[in-house]
N, C-alpha and C positions, 0 to 999 in steps of 0.2 A: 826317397824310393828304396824300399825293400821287398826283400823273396816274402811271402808269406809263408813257408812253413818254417822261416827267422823267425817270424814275429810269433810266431806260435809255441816258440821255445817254452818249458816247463807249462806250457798249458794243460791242463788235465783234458782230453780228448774222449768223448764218446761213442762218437763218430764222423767221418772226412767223407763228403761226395764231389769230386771233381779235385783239376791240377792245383797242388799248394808250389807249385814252381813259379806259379804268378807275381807280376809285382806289384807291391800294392803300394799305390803312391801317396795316402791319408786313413787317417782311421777316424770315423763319424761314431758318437750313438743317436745324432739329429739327422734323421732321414731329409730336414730341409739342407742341410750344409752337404748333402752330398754331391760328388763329381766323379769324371770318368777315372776309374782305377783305383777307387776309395773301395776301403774295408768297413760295412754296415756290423755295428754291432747292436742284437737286438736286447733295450734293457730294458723288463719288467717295471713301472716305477711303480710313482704311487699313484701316480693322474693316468699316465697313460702306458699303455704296453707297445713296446719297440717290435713287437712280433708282428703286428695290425700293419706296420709300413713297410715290413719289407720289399713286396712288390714295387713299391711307392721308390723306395732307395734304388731298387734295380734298374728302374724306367729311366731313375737320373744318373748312372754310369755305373753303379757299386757292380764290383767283380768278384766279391766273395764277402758273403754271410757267418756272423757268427750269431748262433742261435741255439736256446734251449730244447727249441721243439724243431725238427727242420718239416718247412713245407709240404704238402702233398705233391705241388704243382715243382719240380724243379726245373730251372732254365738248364740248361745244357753249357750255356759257355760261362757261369757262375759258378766258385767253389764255394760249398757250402762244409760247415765246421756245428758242429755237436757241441754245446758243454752243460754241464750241470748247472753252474751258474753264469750266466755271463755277467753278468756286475764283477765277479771275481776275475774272470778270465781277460774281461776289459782293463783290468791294472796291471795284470802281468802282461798283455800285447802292447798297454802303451808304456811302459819301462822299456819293450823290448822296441821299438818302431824309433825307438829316441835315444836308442842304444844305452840302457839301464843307465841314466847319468847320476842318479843318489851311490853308485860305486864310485863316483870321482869326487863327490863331496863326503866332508865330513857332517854328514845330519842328524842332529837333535831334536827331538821330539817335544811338544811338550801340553801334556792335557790333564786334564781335572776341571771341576767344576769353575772355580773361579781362580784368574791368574796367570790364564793363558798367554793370556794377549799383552801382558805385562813382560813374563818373563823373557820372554821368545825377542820385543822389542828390545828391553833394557838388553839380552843378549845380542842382538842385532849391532845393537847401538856401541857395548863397550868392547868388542872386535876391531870393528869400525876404527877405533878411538885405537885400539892398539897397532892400525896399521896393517888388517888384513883382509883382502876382498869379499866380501859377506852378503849373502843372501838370507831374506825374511818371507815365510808367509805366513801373515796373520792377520786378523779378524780387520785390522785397520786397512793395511796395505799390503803390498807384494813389492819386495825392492831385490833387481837383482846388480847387487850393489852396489851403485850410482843411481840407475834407472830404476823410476818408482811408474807401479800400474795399481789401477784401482781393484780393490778386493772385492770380491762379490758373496762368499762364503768364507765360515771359519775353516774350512778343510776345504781345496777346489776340489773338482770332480780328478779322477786318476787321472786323464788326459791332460788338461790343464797342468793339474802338478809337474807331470813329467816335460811338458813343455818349456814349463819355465825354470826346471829344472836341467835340459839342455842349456840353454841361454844363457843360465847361470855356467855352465862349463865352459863355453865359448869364451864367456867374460872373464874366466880364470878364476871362479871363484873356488876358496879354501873350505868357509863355514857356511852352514846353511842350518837358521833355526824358524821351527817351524809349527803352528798350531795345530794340534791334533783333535779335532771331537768325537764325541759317541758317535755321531749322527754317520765321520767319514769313515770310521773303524768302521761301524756295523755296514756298511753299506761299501767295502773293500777297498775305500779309495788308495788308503794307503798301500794297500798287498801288492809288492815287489818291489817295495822300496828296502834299500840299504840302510839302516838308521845307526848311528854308531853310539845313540846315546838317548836313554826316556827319560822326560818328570814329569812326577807326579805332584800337583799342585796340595789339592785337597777333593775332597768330593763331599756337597750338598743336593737341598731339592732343587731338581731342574730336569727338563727334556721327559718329563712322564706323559704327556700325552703321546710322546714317541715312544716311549721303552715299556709304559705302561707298570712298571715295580722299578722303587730303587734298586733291588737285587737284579736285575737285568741290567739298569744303567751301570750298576757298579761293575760286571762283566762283563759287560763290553767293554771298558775301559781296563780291564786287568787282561784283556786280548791282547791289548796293545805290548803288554808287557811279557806274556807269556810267549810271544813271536818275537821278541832281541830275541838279536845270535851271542854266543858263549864270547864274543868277543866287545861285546856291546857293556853299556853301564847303564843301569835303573835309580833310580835317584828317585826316594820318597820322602813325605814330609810326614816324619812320624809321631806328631801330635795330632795327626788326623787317622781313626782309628781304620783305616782302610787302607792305610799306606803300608801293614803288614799284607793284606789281601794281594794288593799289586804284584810282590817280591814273590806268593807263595810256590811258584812254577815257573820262573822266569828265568833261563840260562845264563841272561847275563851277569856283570858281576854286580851288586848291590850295595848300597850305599843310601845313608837316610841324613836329613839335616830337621833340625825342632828347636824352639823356642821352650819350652815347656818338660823334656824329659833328657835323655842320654843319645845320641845321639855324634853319629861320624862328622858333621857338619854343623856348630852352636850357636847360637847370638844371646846376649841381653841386652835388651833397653835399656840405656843411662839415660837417654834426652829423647823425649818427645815433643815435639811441637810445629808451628805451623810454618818455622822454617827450615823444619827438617830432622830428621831422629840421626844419636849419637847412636852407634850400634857397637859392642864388643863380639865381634866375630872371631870363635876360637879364643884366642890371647891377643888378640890383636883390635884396635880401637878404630872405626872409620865413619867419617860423616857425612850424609846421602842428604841429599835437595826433598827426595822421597820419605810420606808421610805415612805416618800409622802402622798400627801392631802388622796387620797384612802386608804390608810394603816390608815391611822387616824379615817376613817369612822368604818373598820375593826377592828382596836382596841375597837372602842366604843362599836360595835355588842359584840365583847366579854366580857366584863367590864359589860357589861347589861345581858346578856346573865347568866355569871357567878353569877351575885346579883339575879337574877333571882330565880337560879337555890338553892342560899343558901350558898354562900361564903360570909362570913367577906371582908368589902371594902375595910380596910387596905390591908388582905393579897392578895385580887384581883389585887390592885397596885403593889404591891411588885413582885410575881407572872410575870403581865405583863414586868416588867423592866427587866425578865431574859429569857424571847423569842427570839427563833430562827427563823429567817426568812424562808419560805417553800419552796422545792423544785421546781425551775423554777419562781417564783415569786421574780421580782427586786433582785434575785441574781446579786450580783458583786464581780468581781477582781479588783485590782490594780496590774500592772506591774514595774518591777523594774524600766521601763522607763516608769512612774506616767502616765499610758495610763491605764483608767477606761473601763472595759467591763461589761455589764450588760445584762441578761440576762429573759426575762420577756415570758411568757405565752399569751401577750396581744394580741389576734386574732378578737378581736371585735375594729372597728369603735372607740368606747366610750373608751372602756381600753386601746389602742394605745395613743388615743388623751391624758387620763390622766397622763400615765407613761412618752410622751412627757414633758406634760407642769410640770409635777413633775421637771423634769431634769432640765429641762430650768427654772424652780423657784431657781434650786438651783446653778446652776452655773453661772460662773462671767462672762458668755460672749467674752471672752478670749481666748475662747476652741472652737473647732469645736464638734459637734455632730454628728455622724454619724451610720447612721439608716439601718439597713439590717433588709427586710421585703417582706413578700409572702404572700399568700394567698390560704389556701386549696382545693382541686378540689373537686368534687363532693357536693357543699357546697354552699351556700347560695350567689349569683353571684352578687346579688345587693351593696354587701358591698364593692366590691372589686376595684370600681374608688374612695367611699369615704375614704377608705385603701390609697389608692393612695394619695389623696386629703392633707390627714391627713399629712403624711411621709413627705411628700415633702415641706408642709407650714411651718412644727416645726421642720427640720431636717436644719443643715448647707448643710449635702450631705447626699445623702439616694440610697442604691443599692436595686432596685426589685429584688429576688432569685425566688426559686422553695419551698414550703412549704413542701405539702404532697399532689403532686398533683392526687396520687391513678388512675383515670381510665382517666384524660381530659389531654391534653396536656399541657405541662407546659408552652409554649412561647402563648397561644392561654389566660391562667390567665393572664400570664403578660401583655397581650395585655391592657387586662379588668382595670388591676391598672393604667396602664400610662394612660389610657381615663380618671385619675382624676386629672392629675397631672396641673396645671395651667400655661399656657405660661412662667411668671414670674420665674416659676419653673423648668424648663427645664432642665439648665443649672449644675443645682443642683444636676441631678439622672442620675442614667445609671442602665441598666440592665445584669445582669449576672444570667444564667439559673441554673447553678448548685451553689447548694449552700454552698459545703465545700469552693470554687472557690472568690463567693461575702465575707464570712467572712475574707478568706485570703486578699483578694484586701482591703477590712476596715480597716484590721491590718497594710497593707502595706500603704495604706493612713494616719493614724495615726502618730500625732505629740506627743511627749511630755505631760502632760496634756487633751489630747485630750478625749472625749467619745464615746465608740460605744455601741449603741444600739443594738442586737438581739431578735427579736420580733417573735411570733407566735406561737414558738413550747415549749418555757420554757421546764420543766420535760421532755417534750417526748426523748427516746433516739433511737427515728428509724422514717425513714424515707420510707413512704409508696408510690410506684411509681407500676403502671400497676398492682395492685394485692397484689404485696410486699412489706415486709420489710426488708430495709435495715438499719443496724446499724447507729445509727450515733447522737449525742450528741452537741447540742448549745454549752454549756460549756467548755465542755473536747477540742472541736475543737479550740474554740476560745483562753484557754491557752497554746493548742500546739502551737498556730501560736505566742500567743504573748512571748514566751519563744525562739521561732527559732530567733525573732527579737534580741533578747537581746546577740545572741551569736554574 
């Protein structure tokens, strides 16, 4: 329970009609979730406008509206609050209703196209390991750390966040790292958060049926950056030519790590392979469980990250040489008939094409590779011949499935991927719609030594079709099948 003109702290106000001495004992933007003494906030979306319920909210207890248009009709014992935006105003009320708790953590940022969800974990993880209370929110889960809850976005909505960003203070927690996307930038979830620290992964195609121009996606994500405070650190990865973009107006202080050029943060690759890359970090030698050229950029984000942040370099090395590799991320098996399944998250263009050429760095050529890959509906349609393009150039054989095709028809995506596939390549690919179906037929094409690829869905364990979801797991399926082989 709080005052409402608390909660209204640093709000930008337009106008106020009725008492803000009230108290408000929840803050909704679901007019079904509301009760007596709750704060209605109305948010514009994309389906529906929070404006249409207000009345609806008032009927079920709300005591005071926050809203971009106010009413004609005002109730008399409702304070009602003006703002320009309320998506914006809703992330500074709920920092403020939960008593701003990103000022009692130290929180880390971390967004770009592909990486997120790696770095933020492996950061999660090697905290952890050092013996310090740690909270995660990322694409996989939400841990406030011991206790784990299911994730439901890469970014929760601002309420949410700040929720369990309380809980996380309760729990005493220290660190707090956490995924940042376009989707929660543009849409303010983050705005009132404290962050003491950004990375910047990389940034490729993705999210343009949302942002509609990569030069929109790519500012929204340099928003993230231009809003640290002078006290903050921006960490870019500056073989990615955007990672100057990021730094070009950001107060905090800045810091880059690369593979490829000059850089405050270095590595080389000495050893690549399937158990694991030797990496020369700065002057110094360390060896990660974690595989391929991108996993080596991600180690670095974290190795900088962590010195950053106030670990000892030694024990930062040490530390990383005892990481687990992430949920859905370049997981693999080996079966008793030496047939390699791996099982990757890569649904963008760029992180196909890397975990590709990852493979094929490291195998003898000897082996077939074989690539089961789709492409989600409702989603971003441009990417979906260079999907194709990709699969079929770096694949020895590659089956188009069904991803998550949600509301578009699934033979009507796969149409879209085979338009990238190149004559040459023909010969190569076949399509099969359902996709428990194509990993079976990879298993059953599978030699000895051979590799298949699972791409798109990593961690997810359901499969979203017309609405639904139905159960269903890359992993688990692919060792059913490769276990039926072996009997």
């Amino acid at each position: 329970m709080i005052v409402l003109k608390d909660i209204l702290y640093k709000v930008t106000l337009n106008a106020v009609v009725g008492d803000t001495g009230m108290h408000v004992y929840a803050v909704n933007f679901d007019s079904r979730k509301i009760e007596d003494g709750h704060l209605f906030v109305a948010i514009r979306g994309l389906v529906a406008d929070g404006h249409n319920y207000i009345d609806t909210a008032i009927k079920s207890g709300a005591t005071s509206i926050v809203c971009e248009t106010l009413p004609e009709n005002l109730v008399e014992s409702v304070a009602y609050v003006e703002v320009d935006n309320t998506s914006r105003a809703l992330a500074v009320i709920a920092s403020n209703f939960y008593g701003n708790p990103s000022e009692n953590l130290r929180l880390v940022g971390v967004t770009g196209t592909n990486g997120k969800t790696t770095v933020s974990s492996l950061l999660y993880q090697l905290f952890k390991k050092a013996g310090y209370k740690v909270g995660l929110l990322s694409t996989v889960k939400i841990m406030v750390d011991e206790i784990e809850y299911k994730a439901t976005h890469t970014t929760p909505d601002s309420l949410t966040i700040n929720k369990y960003l309380s809980e996380m203070n309760a729990e005493g927690v220290e660190f707090c790292f956490m995924e940042v996307s376009s989707h929660g930038i543009h849409q303010y979830r983050t705005e009132g958060l404290y962050f003491e620290g950004g990375i910047f992964t990389n940034l490729s195609h993705d999210h343009l049926d949302y942002h509609n121009t990569f030069a929109e996606y790519r500012d929204v994500k340099k928003k993230f950056f231009d809003e640290l405070p002078s006290k903050a650190f921006a960490l870019v990865n500056a073989d990615d030519k955007n990672g100057v973009v990021m730094l070009q107006n950001t107060k905090a202080k800045k810091y880059s790590y690369a593979l490829k050029q000059y850089a405050d943060y270095r590595t080389q690759i000495l050893e690549n392979q399937f158990g694991g890359l030797l990496l020369k970090v700065n002057d110094s030698e360390v060896w990660t469980r974690l595989i391929g050229n991108f996993n080596a950029y991600n180690v670095l984000a974290i190795y900088a990250t962590a010195e950053l942040l106030g670990l000892e370099k030694v024990e930062i090395l040490r530390l990383i040489s005892d990481l687990d590799s992430v949920s859905g991320r370049f997981q693999y098996i080996i079966s008793d008939e030496k047939i390699t399944a791996i099982v990757d998250y890569a649904h963008t263009p760029d992180a196909l094409k890397n975990v590709l050429e990852t493979i094929n760095s490291i195998r003898t050529k000897n082996e077939e590779l074989i690539t089961v890959v789709g492409c989600g509906g409702d989603r971003d349609k441009t990417k979906r011949p260079k999907m194709g393009h990709i699969a079929s150039a770096l694949s020895t054989k590659v089956i188009f499935t069904s991803d998550n095709p949600r509301s578009e028809k699934p033979q009507d995506i796969l149409n879209e991927i085979e338009a990238g596939v190149e004559p040459q390549n023909f010969k190569k690919s076949l399509t099969i719609e359902d996709r428990k179906q194509a990993i079976k037929t990879a298993c059953l094409m599978a030699q000895p030594n051979d590799i298949i690829l699972i791409a798109g869905k990593g961690h997810e364990n359901y499969q979203e079709i017309n609405g639904e979801r139905f159960d269903f797991d890359d992993l688990k399926t692919v060792k059913e099948f490769l276990k039926q082989l072996q009997k």
